[in-house]
N, C-alpha and C positions, 0 to 999 in steps of 0.2 A: 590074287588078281591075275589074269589072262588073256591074253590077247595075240592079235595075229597085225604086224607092220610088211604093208603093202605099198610098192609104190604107186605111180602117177596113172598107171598101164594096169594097177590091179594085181602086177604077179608080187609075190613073197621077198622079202627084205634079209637075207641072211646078215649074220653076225650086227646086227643094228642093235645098238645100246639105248636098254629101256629104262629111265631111272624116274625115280619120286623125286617131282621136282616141289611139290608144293602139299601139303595135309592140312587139314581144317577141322574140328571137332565136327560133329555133328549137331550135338545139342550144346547150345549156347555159354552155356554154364560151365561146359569147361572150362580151366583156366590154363592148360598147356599152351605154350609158346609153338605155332607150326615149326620152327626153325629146329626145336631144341629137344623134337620125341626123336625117336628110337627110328624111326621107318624113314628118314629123309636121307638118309645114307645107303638106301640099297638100289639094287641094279641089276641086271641081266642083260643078256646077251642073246638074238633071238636066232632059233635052230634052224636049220636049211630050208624050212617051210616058213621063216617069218614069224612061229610061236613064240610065246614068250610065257611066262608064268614065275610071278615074282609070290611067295611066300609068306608063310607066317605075319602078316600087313595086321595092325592094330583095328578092329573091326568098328571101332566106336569112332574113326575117321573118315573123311571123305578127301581123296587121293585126287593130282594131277601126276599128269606123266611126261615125262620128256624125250624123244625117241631121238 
């Protein structure tokens, strides 16, 4: 996942901490706990242009973020 954190003004957000703040299956059926996979512990830190681009994210999830 990738993304760009801007502020109020538009320009780029350096060193702003991007984290999974919340996961959801996708299809219904799964039965993982959002709290208790793998992806709710990760984070980054966005580069001088406000990028960001967190990794290897479980694909069969649908992600919030918390900047």
């Amino acid at each position: 996942m990738a993304g760009k954190v801007t502020n109020e003004n538009g320009d780029p957000v350096k060193d702003a901490m991007v984290a999974i703040y919340h996961g959801k299956p996708r299809m219904e059926s799964q039965s993982t706990s959002p709290r208790f996979f793998r992806d709710c512990a990760k984070y980054v830190l966005t580069d001088e242009n406000g990028i960001f681009q967190i990794e290897d994210l479980d694909p069969s999830y649908l992600y919030q973020l918390s900047v």
